[in-house]
C-alpha positions in Angstrom: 89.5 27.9 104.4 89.2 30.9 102.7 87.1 29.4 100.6 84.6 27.8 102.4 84.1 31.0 104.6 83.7 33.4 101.6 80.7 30.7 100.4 79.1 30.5 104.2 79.2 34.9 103.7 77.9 34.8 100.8 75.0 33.0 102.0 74.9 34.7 105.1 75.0 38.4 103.5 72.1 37.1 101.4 70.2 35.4 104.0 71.5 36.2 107.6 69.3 39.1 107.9 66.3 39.9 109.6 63.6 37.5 108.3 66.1 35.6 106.4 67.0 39.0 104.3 70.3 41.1 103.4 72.5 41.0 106.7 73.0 44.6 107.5 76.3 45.9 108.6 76.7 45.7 112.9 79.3 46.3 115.7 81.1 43.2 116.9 78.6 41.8 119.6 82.0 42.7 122.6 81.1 38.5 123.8 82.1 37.5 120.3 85.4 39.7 119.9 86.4 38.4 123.0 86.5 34.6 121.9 87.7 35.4 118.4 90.7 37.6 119.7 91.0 34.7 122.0 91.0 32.0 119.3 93.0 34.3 117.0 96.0 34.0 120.1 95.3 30.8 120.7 95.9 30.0 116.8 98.6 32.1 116.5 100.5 30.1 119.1 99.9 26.9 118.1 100.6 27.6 114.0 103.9 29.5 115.6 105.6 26.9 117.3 104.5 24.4 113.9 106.3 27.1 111.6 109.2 27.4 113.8 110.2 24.1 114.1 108.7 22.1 110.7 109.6 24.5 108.4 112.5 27.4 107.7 110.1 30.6 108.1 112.4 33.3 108.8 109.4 35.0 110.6 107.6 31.9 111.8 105.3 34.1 114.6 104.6 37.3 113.0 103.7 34.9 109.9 101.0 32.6 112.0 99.6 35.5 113.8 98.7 37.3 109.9 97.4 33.6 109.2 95.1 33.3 112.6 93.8 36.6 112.8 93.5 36.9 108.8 90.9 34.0 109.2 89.1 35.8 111.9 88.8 39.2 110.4 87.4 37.1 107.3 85.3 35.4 109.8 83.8 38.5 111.3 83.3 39.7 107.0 81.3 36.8 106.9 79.0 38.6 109.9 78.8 42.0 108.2 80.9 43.5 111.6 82.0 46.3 111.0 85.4 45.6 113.0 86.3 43.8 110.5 87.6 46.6 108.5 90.0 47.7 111.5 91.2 44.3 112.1 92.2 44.4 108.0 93.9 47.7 108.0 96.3 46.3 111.3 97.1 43.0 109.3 97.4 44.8 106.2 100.2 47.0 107.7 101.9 44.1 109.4 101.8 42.7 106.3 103.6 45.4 104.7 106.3 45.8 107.5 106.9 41.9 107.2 107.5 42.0 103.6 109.6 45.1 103.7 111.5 43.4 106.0 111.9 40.1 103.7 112.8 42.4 100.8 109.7 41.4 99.2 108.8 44.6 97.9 106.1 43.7 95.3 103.8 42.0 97.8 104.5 44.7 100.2 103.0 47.2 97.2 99.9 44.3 97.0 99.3 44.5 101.1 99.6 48.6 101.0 96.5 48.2 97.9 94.7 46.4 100.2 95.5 48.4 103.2 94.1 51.4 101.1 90.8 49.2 100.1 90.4 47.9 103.7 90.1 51.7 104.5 87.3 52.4 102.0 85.8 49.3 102.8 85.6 50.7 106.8 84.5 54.4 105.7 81.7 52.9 103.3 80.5 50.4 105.8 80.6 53.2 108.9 78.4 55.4 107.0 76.1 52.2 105.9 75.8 51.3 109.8 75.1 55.4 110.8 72.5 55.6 107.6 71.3 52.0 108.7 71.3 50.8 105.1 73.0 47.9 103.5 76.8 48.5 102.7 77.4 47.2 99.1 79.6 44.3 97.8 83.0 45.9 99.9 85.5 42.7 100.2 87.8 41.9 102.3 91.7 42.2 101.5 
């Protein structure tokens, strides 16, 4: 999934701009946020209750709501919106907390990296949007 979605923002950064240019950095069009935090629920439940009871997740919620809203923050990458980045940091926390809580402290260091790069990523593209130019290759975490 992943996958597939950094290929179609690749394309898109190259070519979903005006006039089939560089997609600029943008706010989250508010009709958009509200079906992606909508779907994001909606997948949350669903891959919750599938987690709970098909496999032993000690955390089967917490664990399909990183999952569903991981895949719409990359989603909203793939659109250059710049809410992406906030949407990041909040995952990349929970992230954190969950794997603090598992005792999995080495992937809790890896989620606080990208928790720190998901905050560069948000300051660089916020001063792309104000400046109106292009942000550079910033990924996702």
């Amino acid at each position: 999934m992943y996958a597939a979605l950094s290929v179609y923002g690749w394309y898109e950064w190259l070519h979903g701009g005006t006039g089939r240019g560089r997609l600029a950095v943008s706010r989250t069009p508010l009709p958009w946020a509200a079906v992606l935090a909508v779907s994001g629920v909606a997948a949350s439940l669903g891959l919750g209750v599938v987690l709970k009871f098909y496999t032993n997740d000690v955390l089967p919620f917490p664990d399909a709501a990183v999952t569903a809203f991981s895949l719409v923050a990359q989603w909203m990458t793939t659109r250059k919106w710049l809410e992406n980045w906030l949407l990041w940091i909040v995952l990349n926390v929970a992230n954190v907390a969950i794997c603090v809580s598992q005792r999995l402290y080495p992937m809790s260091a890896v989620y606080a990296l990208f928790l720190v790069l998901a905050v560069l990523g948000y300051r660089e593209w916020r001063a792309s949007l104000r400046a109106g130019e292009p942000a550079s290759g910033a990924t996702a975490a």
